[in-house]
N, C-alpha and C positions, 0 to 999 in steps of 0.2 A: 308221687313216687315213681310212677310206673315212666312219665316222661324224663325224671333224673335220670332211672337207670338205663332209659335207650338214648340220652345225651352221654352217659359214661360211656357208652360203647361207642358209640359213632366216634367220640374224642378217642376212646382208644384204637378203632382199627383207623382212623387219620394218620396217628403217629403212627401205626406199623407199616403203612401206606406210604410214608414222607423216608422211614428206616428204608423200606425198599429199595423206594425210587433215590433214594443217596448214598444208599451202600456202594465203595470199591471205586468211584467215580473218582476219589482223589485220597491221600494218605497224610492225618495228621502226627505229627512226633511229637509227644508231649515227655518230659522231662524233669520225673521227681526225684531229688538228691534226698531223701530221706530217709535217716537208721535206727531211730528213735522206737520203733514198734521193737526192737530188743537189742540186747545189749552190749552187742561187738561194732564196734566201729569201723568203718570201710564201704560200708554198700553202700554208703552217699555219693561213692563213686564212680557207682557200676555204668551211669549215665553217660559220663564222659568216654568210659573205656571203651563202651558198646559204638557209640560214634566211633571213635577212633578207631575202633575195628573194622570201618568202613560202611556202614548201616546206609548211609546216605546214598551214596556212590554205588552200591547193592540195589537199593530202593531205586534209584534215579532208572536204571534200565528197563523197570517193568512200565507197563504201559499206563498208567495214570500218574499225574503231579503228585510231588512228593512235597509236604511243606513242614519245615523243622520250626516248631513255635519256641525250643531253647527250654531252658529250664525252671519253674517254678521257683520263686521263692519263698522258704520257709520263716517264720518268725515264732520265736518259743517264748511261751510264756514264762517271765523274769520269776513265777512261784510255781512250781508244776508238783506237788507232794504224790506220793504213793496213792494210790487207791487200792482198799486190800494187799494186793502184794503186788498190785498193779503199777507196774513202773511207767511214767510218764503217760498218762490217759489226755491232759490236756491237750500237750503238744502231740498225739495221735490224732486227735478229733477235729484238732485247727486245723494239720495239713490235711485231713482226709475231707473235713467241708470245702476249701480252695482247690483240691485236686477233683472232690466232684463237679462241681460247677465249671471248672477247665474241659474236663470231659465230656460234660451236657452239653456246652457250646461249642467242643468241635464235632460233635455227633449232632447238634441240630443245625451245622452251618454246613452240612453233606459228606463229612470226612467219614471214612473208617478211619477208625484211633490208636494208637499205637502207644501206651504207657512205659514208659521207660524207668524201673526203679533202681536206687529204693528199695527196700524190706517187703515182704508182701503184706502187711497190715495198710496198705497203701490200696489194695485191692476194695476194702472197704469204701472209698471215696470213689474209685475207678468204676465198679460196677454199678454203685448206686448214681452216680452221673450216667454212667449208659441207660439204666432204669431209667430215668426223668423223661427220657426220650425215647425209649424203647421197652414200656411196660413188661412186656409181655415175654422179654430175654429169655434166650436158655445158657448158660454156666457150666463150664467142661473147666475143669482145675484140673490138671496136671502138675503133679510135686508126688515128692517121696511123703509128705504130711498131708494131715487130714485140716490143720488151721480150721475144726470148727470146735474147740476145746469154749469154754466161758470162764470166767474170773473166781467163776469155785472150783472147775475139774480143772484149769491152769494147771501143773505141776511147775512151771517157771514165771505163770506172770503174765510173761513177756505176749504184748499186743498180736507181732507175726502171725502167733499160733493160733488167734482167736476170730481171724478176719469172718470167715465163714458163719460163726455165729450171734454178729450182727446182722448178719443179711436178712434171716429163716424167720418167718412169723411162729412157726412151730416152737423158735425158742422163747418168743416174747416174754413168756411168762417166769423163764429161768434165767434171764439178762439182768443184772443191777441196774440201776442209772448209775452206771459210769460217767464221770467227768470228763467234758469237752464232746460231750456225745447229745446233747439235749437237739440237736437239730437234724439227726437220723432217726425214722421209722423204718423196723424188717418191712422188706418188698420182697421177699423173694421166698416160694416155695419148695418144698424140697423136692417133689418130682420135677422141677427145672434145673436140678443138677446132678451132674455126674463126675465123679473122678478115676484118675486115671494114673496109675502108677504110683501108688501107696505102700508103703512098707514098714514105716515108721509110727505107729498108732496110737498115741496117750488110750489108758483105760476109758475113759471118762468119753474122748471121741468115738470111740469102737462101739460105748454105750446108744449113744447120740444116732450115731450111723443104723443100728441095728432097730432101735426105737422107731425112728420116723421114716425105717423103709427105700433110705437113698441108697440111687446105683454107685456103686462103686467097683473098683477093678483093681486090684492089689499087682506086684510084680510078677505073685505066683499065678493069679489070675491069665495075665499076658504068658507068661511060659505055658501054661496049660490049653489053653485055647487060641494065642497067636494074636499078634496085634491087627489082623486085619479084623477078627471076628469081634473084637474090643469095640473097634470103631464102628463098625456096619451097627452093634449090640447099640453101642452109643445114641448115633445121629436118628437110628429108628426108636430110643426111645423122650428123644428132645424132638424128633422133627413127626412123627410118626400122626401127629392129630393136628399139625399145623406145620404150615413155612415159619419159621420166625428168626428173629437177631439172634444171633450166635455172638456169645462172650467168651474168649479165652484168656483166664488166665492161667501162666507158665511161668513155673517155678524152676530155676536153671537146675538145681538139685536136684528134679526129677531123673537128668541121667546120674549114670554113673560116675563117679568119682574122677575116676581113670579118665574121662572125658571134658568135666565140669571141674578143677581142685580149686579153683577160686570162687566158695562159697562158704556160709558158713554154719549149714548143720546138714553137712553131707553125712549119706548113707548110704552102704557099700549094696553092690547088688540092682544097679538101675537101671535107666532104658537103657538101650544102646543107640549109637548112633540116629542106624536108619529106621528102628522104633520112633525114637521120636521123629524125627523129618517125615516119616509115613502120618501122624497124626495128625501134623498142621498140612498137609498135604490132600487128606480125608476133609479136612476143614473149610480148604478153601473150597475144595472142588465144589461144596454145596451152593458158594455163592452166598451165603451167609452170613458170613464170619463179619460183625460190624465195627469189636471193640477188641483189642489184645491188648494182658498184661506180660512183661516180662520181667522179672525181679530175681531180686537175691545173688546178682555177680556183685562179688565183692574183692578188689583187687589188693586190699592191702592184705588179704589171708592168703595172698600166693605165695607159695615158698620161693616165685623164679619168674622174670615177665614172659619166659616161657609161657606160666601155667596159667596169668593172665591171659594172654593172648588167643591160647587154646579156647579159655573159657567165654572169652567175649566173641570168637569169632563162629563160638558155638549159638549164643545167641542170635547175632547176624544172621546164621543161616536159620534159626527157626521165625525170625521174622519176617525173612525174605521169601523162604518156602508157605508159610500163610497166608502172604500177599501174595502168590503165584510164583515165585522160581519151581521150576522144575527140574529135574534131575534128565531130564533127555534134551538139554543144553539150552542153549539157548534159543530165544521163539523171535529173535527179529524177523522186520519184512521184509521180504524176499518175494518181488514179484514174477521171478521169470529164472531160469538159467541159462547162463549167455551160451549160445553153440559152440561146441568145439570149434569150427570151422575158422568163426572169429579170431578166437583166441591164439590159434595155429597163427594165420595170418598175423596177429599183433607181434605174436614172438618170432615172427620170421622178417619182420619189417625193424 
Protein backbone atom coordinates (compact mmCIF):
# COMPACT_ATOMS: atom_id res chain seq x y z
CA UNK A 1 0.00 0.00 0.00
CA UNK A 2 2.48 2.26 1.20
CA UNK A 3 4.50 1.92 -2.45
CA UNK A 4 0.88 2.58 -4.28
CA UNK A 5 0.57 5.56 -2.64
CA UNK A 6 4.07 7.02 -3.23
CA UNK A 7 3.60 5.91 -7.11
CA UNK A 8 0.22 8.00 -6.88
CA UNK A 9 2.19 10.90 -6.04
CA UNK A 10 5.12 10.79 -8.18
CA UNK A 11 2.26 10.22 -11.15
CA UNK A 12 0.64 13.05 -9.79
CA UNK A 13 3.20 15.87 -9.31
CA UNK A 14 4.66 14.41 -13.19
CA UNK A 15 1.41 15.70 -14.52
CA UNK A 16 1.63 18.98 -12.54
CA UNK A 17 5.36 19.00 -13.86
CA UNK A 18 4.35 18.30 -17.71
CA UNK A 19 1.03 21.34 -16.90
CA UNK A 20 3.95 23.51 -15.97
CA UNK A 21 6.50 23.05 -18.37
CA UNK A 22 3.41 23.23 -21.37
CA UNK A 23 1.49 26.02 -20.02
CA UNK A 24 1.10 29.42 -22.48
CA UNK A 25 3.82 27.83 -24.95
CA UNK A 26 1.10 27.66 -27.55
CA UNK A 27 -2.93 28.41 -27.75
CA UNK A 28 -5.49 25.58 -28.59
CA UNK A 29 -9.23 26.91 -29.89
CA UNK A 30 -11.48 24.43 -29.42
CA UNK A 31 -15.15 24.76 -30.57
CA UNK A 32 -18.41 23.44 -28.97
CA UNK A 33 -21.67 24.39 -30.92
CA UNK A 34 -23.72 23.14 -28.28
CA UNK A 35 -27.51 24.24 -26.57
CA UNK A 36 -28.79 21.36 -25.53
CA UNK A 37 -27.92 21.86 -21.52
CA UNK A 38 -31.24 24.22 -21.68
CA UNK A 39 -33.72 25.38 -23.62
CA UNK A 40 -33.28 28.40 -25.94
CA UNK A 41 -31.78 27.87 -28.99
CA UNK A 42 -28.91 30.03 -30.36
CA UNK A 43 -25.76 29.54 -28.23
CA UNK A 44 -24.68 26.78 -30.87
CA UNK A 45 -23.71 29.82 -32.37
CA UNK A 46 -21.83 31.79 -30.19
CA UNK A 47 -18.73 29.84 -31.63
CA UNK A 48 -18.91 31.22 -35.05
CA UNK A 49 -19.81 34.84 -33.80
CA UNK A 50 -16.78 34.88 -31.39
CA UNK A 51 -14.48 34.02 -34.49
CA UNK A 52 -15.95 36.47 -36.40
CA UNK A 53 -15.36 38.89 -33.89
CA UNK A 54 -11.91 38.35 -34.72
CA UNK A 55 -10.52 35.93 -31.87
CA UNK A 56 -7.95 34.73 -34.35
CA UNK A 57 -6.47 37.76 -35.75
CA UNK A 58 -6.65 39.11 -31.74
CA UNK A 59 -4.88 35.82 -30.61
CA UNK A 60 -2.41 35.86 -33.73
CA UNK A 61 -0.47 39.19 -32.19
CA UNK A 62 0.36 37.65 -28.80
CA UNK A 63 3.52 35.94 -28.66
CA UNK A 64 2.86 32.18 -28.85
CA UNK A 65 1.08 30.08 -31.94
CA UNK A 66 -2.41 30.21 -32.01
CA UNK A 67 -4.08 26.83 -33.55
CA UNK A 68 -7.85 26.88 -34.32
CA UNK A 69 -8.83 22.94 -34.18
CA UNK A 70 -12.62 24.16 -35.77
CA UNK A 71 -15.55 22.81 -34.15
CA UNK A 72 -16.67 19.68 -32.65
CA UNK A 73 -19.28 17.70 -33.71
CA UNK A 74 -22.20 16.86 -32.02
CA UNK A 75 -24.43 13.60 -32.57
CA UNK A 76 -27.79 13.23 -30.52
CA UNK A 77 -29.24 10.41 -29.58
CA UNK A 78 -32.31 9.45 -32.02
CA UNK A 79 -34.32 8.56 -28.12
CA UNK A 80 -33.06 11.23 -25.49
CA UNK A 81 -36.50 11.08 -22.73
CA UNK A 82 -36.57 13.46 -19.71
CA UNK A 83 -34.80 12.34 -16.69
CA UNK A 84 -36.80 13.79 -13.68
CA UNK A 85 -37.54 16.84 -15.15
CA UNK A 86 -34.15 16.65 -16.63
CA UNK A 87 -34.31 17.69 -20.33
CA UNK A 88 -31.93 15.93 -22.55
CA UNK A 89 -29.26 14.23 -19.96
CA UNK A 90 -28.15 11.81 -22.88
CA UNK A 91 -27.17 14.25 -25.33
CA UNK A 92 -25.42 16.39 -22.43
CA UNK A 93 -23.33 13.52 -21.32
CA UNK A 94 -22.25 12.46 -25.03
CA UNK A 95 -21.07 15.87 -25.93
CA UNK A 96 -19.60 16.47 -22.48
CA UNK A 97 -17.54 12.89 -22.81
CA UNK A 98 -16.15 13.94 -26.57
CA UNK A 99 -15.54 17.52 -25.35
CA UNK A 100 -13.55 16.05 -22.37
CA UNK A 101 -11.31 14.02 -24.13
CA UNK A 102 -10.76 17.09 -26.90
CA UNK A 103 -9.62 18.99 -24.01
CA UNK A 104 -7.22 16.29 -22.26
CA UNK A 105 -5.55 16.04 -25.53
CA UNK A 106 -4.95 19.52 -26.31
CA UNK A 107 -3.84 20.05 -22.65
CA UNK A 108 -1.56 16.95 -22.89
CA UNK A 109 -0.15 17.83 -26.48
CA UNK A 110 1.23 21.42 -24.37
CA UNK A 111 -1.67 23.92 -25.44
CA UNK A 112 -3.37 26.17 -23.02
CA UNK A 113 -7.11 25.55 -24.04
CA UNK A 114 -9.38 27.91 -25.05
CA UNK A 115 -13.22 26.29 -25.11
CA UNK A 116 -15.42 28.09 -27.25
CA UNK A 117 -19.33 27.52 -26.43
CA UNK A 118 -21.92 26.50 -26.22
CA UNK A 119 -24.16 26.56 -22.89
CA UNK A 120 -22.17 26.28 -19.93
CA UNK A 121 -23.18 22.47 -19.02
CA UNK A 122 -20.24 22.14 -21.49
CA UNK A 123 -18.01 23.11 -18.54
CA UNK A 124 -18.56 19.66 -17.28
CA UNK A 125 -16.58 17.89 -20.19
CA UNK A 126 -14.09 21.03 -20.30
CA UNK A 127 -13.00 20.87 -16.84
CA UNK A 128 -12.95 17.35 -16.34
CA UNK A 129 -10.62 16.86 -19.47
CA UNK A 130 -8.31 19.70 -17.93
CA UNK A 131 -8.58 17.19 -14.55
CA UNK A 132 -7.10 14.04 -16.60
CA UNK A 133 -4.29 16.15 -17.01
CA UNK A 134 -3.99 18.46 -14.39
CA UNK A 135 -5.29 16.65 -11.21
CA UNK A 136 -4.67 18.87 -9.05
CA UNK A 137 -6.61 22.26 -10.97
CA UNK A 138 -7.96 25.19 -9.23
CA UNK A 139 -11.59 26.54 -10.80
CA UNK A 140 -12.56 30.40 -10.77
CA UNK A 141 -16.25 30.59 -12.45
CA UNK A 142 -17.14 33.79 -13.18
CA UNK A 143 -21.20 34.12 -14.01
CA UNK A 144 -24.04 36.00 -12.65
CA UNK A 145 -25.01 31.95 -11.58
CA UNK A 146 -23.97 29.47 -9.10
CA UNK A 147 -24.59 26.31 -11.94
CA UNK A 148 -24.03 24.04 -8.93
CA UNK A 149 -27.99 23.34 -8.38
CA UNK A 150 -28.52 19.06 -8.74
CA UNK A 151 -31.56 17.40 -10.51
CA UNK A 152 -33.70 17.71 -7.19
CA UNK A 153 -32.85 21.49 -6.09
CA UNK A 154 -33.07 22.11 -10.33
CA UNK A 155 -36.05 24.81 -10.24
CA UNK A 156 -35.75 24.42 -14.27
CA UNK A 157 -34.12 21.13 -14.94
CA UNK A 158 -32.18 22.50 -17.32
CA UNK A 159 -28.37 20.82 -17.31
CA UNK A 160 -26.57 24.71 -17.72
CA UNK A 161 -27.47 25.21 -14.10
CA UNK A 162 -26.08 22.07 -12.67
CA UNK A 163 -22.57 21.92 -14.33
CA UNK A 164 -20.79 22.53 -10.94
CA UNK A 165 -22.40 19.73 -9.32
CA UNK A 166 -21.11 17.05 -11.27
CA UNK A 167 -17.63 18.08 -10.62
CA UNK A 168 -17.82 18.20 -6.24
CA UNK A 169 -17.17 14.81 -4.46
CA UNK A 170 -18.80 16.51 -1.59
CA UNK A 171 -21.99 16.01 -3.68
CA UNK A 172 -21.52 12.32 -4.72
CA UNK A 173 -23.82 11.34 -2.45
CA UNK A 174 -26.70 13.72 -3.53
CA UNK A 175 -26.22 13.25 -7.57
CA UNK A 176 -28.62 10.68 -9.24
CA UNK A 177 -27.15 8.40 -11.92
CA UNK A 178 -28.20 10.51 -14.46
CA UNK A 179 -28.21 9.40 -17.97
CA UNK A 180 -25.35 9.67 -20.31
CA UNK A 181 -23.32 10.47 -17.31
CA UNK A 182 -22.01 6.79 -16.34
CA UNK A 183 -18.42 7.63 -17.57
CA UNK A 184 -17.88 10.90 -15.16
CA UNK A 185 -16.52 10.49 -11.58
CA UNK A 186 -16.70 14.09 -9.18
CA UNK A 187 -12.86 15.18 -9.14
CA UNK A 188 -13.01 18.21 -7.82
CA UNK A 189 -13.06 19.61 -4.36
CA UNK A 190 -14.76 22.46 -3.13
CA UNK A 191 -11.87 24.41 -1.54
CA UNK A 192 -10.54 24.25 -5.31
CA UNK A 193 -13.07 26.82 -6.28
CA UNK A 194 -14.17 30.09 -6.19
CA UNK A 195 -16.56 32.25 -7.86
CA UNK A 196 -16.94 35.45 -8.76
CA UNK A 197 -19.63 37.71 -9.54
CA UNK A 198 -22.86 35.99 -8.34
CA UNK A 199 -26.11 37.52 -8.03
CA UNK A 200 -28.60 35.33 -9.30
CA UNK A 201 -28.76 32.23 -6.53
CA UNK A 202 -31.35 29.16 -6.76
CA UNK A 203 -32.26 28.44 -2.92
CA UNK A 204 -31.17 25.04 -3.17
CA UNK A 205 -27.46 26.49 -4.54
CA UNK A 206 -27.10 29.21 -1.56
CA UNK A 207 -27.79 25.89 0.58
CA UNK A 208 -24.96 23.91 -1.16
CA UNK A 209 -22.64 27.04 -1.05
CA UNK A 210 -23.04 27.74 2.64
CA UNK A 211 -22.80 23.75 3.55
CA UNK A 212 -19.51 22.92 2.11
CA UNK A 213 -17.84 26.22 2.84
CA UNK A 214 -16.85 27.41 -0.87
CA UNK A 215 -15.44 31.08 -1.62
CA UNK A 216 -17.52 32.94 -3.22
CA UNK A 217 -17.91 36.61 -4.10
CA UNK A 218 -21.42 38.09 -5.00
CA UNK A 219 -21.74 41.48 -7.06
CA UNK A 220 -22.32 43.18 -3.69
CA UNK A 221 -19.39 41.47 -2.45
CA UNK A 222 -17.22 43.37 -5.43
CA UNK A 223 -18.94 46.86 -4.65
CA UNK A 224 -18.11 46.50 -1.13
CA UNK A 225 -14.64 45.55 -1.10
CA UNK A 226 -13.46 46.26 -4.86
CA UNK A 227 -12.44 43.84 -7.52
CA UNK A 228 -8.96 44.16 -6.83
CA UNK A 229 -9.31 42.65 -3.22
CA UNK A 230 -11.62 39.90 -4.89
CA UNK A 231 -8.93 38.69 -6.80
CA UNK A 232 -5.75 39.14 -4.48
CA UNK A 233 -8.73 37.16 -1.79
CA UNK A 234 -8.97 34.72 -4.78
CA UNK A 235 -5.58 33.57 -6.21
CA UNK A 236 -4.35 33.56 -2.24
CA UNK A 237 -6.77 31.18 -1.61
CA UNK A 238 -6.37 28.59 -4.76
CA UNK A 239 -2.67 29.38 -4.96
CA UNK A 240 -1.73 30.06 -1.32
CA UNK A 241 -0.49 26.12 -0.48
CA UNK A 242 0.77 25.46 -3.89
CA UNK A 243 1.59 26.76 -7.71
CA UNK A 244 -1.04 24.85 -9.70
CA UNK A 245 -3.34 24.78 -13.12
CA UNK A 246 -5.68 27.45 -13.03
CA UNK A 247 -9.25 26.74 -14.89
CA UNK A 248 -11.34 29.51 -15.91
CA UNK A 249 -14.46 29.26 -16.73
CA UNK A 250 -16.44 32.49 -18.06
CA UNK A 251 -19.82 33.03 -18.39
CA UNK A 252 -20.45 36.22 -20.78
CA UNK A 253 -23.58 37.02 -18.43
CA UNK A 254 -21.32 37.64 -15.71
CA UNK A 255 -21.29 41.47 -17.05
CA UNK A 256 -23.90 43.45 -17.25
CA UNK A 257 -26.44 43.42 -19.62
CA UNK A 258 -25.95 46.82 -20.93
CA UNK A 259 -22.46 45.28 -22.11
CA UNK A 260 -23.32 41.38 -22.87
CA UNK A 261 -27.50 41.61 -24.57
CA UNK A 262 -26.86 38.67 -26.45
CA UNK A 263 -27.35 35.97 -23.89
CA UNK A 264 -29.69 34.20 -22.49
CA UNK A 265 -30.34 34.51 -18.76
CA UNK A 266 -29.06 37.82 -18.18
CA UNK A 267 -29.05 39.61 -15.01
CA UNK A 268 -29.19 43.35 -14.51
CA UNK A 269 -26.51 44.56 -12.13
CA UNK A 270 -23.11 42.94 -13.49
CA UNK A 271 -19.32 43.46 -13.75
CA UNK A 272 -18.56 46.20 -15.55
CA UNK A 273 -16.45 46.46 -18.29
CA UNK A 274 -12.85 46.87 -16.66
CA UNK A 275 -14.06 44.52 -13.72
CA UNK A 276 -13.99 42.03 -15.66
CA UNK A 277 -10.79 42.62 -18.06
CA UNK A 278 -9.05 43.32 -14.57
CA UNK A 279 -9.90 39.51 -13.55
CA UNK A 280 -8.56 37.59 -16.63
CA UNK A 281 -5.91 40.06 -16.27
CA UNK A 282 -5.14 39.05 -12.35
CA UNK A 283 -5.28 35.57 -14.04
CA UNK A 284 -2.89 35.61 -16.43
CA UNK A 285 -0.37 37.54 -14.57
CA UNK A 286 0.03 34.34 -12.37
CA UNK A 287 1.30 32.45 -15.26
CA UNK A 288 -1.09 29.83 -14.55
CA UNK A 289 -4.09 30.10 -16.28
CA UNK A 290 -3.82 26.39 -18.41
CA UNK A 291 -7.74 25.94 -19.49
CA UNK A 292 -10.51 28.76 -20.27
CA UNK A 293 -14.19 28.42 -20.73
CA UNK A 294 -16.18 30.92 -22.62
CA UNK A 295 -19.86 30.36 -22.92
CA UNK A 296 -23.35 31.50 -23.23
CA UNK A 297 -23.11 34.19 -26.38
CA UNK A 298 -25.99 33.60 -28.03
CA UNK A 299 -26.62 35.73 -31.12
CA UNK A 300 -29.92 34.83 -32.18
CA UNK A 301 -31.39 36.57 -28.77
CA UNK A 302 -29.97 39.85 -30.04
CA UNK A 303 -32.53 42.27 -30.69
CA UNK A 304 -29.86 44.04 -33.40
CA UNK A 305 -26.31 42.64 -34.96
CA UNK A 306 -25.43 45.63 -33.14
CA UNK A 307 -25.95 43.78 -29.82
CA UNK A 308 -24.25 40.87 -31.25
CA UNK A 309 -21.36 42.38 -32.10
CA UNK A 310 -20.95 44.25 -28.75
CA UNK A 311 -21.46 40.89 -27.08
CA UNK A 312 -18.83 38.70 -29.09
CA UNK A 313 -16.34 41.26 -29.28
CA UNK A 314 -16.78 41.46 -25.55
CA UNK A 315 -15.68 37.90 -25.35
CA UNK A 316 -12.61 38.50 -27.77
CA UNK A 317 -11.29 40.84 -25.33
CA UNK A 318 -11.73 38.56 -22.32
CA UNK A 319 -10.06 36.00 -24.10
CA UNK A 320 -7.35 37.91 -25.49
CA UNK A 321 -6.73 39.70 -22.10
CA UNK A 322 -6.19 35.91 -20.36
CA UNK A 323 -3.84 35.12 -22.79
CA UNK A 324 -1.92 38.40 -22.15
CA UNK A 325 -3.46 41.62 -24.08
CA UNK A 326 -2.83 44.34 -22.17
CA UNK A 327 -4.36 47.44 -21.78
CA UNK A 328 -0.93 49.67 -22.04
CA UNK A 329 -0.97 48.82 -25.79
CA UNK A 330 0.70 46.95 -27.45
CA UNK A 331 4.16 44.85 -26.43
CA UNK A 332 5.72 44.25 -29.98
CA UNK A 333 9.50 44.21 -30.33
CA UNK A 334 11.11 46.95 -30.42
CA UNK A 335 14.82 46.81 -30.33
CA UNK A 336 16.22 50.19 -30.34
CA UNK A 337 14.84 53.91 -31.29
CA UNK A 338 16.06 55.16 -34.41
CA UNK A 339 17.85 58.74 -33.61
CA UNK A 340 16.17 61.77 -34.47
CA UNK A 341 19.17 62.68 -36.50
CA UNK A 342 18.41 59.94 -38.88
CA UNK A 343 15.15 60.55 -39.36
CA UNK A 344 15.71 64.37 -39.88
CA UNK A 345 18.10 63.57 -42.58
CA UNK A 346 15.56 60.81 -44.41
CA UNK A 347 12.86 63.62 -44.42
CA UNK A 348 15.18 66.09 -45.65
CA UNK A 349 16.61 63.77 -48.52
Amino acid sequence: MALRGSLLRLLRTQLYLNCQQRRAQSVAIIGAPFSKGQKRRGVEHGPKAIRDAGLIERLSNLEYPVHDFGDLSFHHPEKDDDFMHVPFPRTVGRANELLSGAVSSAVGAGHTCVMLGGDHSLAIGSVDGHAQQCPDLGLIWVDAHADVNTPTTSPSGNLHGQPVAFMLKELQDKMPDVPGFSWLKPFLSSKDLVYIGLRDVDPGEYFILKKLGIQYFTMRDIDRIGIQRVMEVTLDHLLSRKQRPIHLSFDIDAFDPSLAPATGTPVNGGLTYREGIYITEEIHNTGLLSVMDLVEVNPVLASNPEAVEATATLAVDVIASSLGQTREGAHMQVHEIPPAKQDTEQLCN
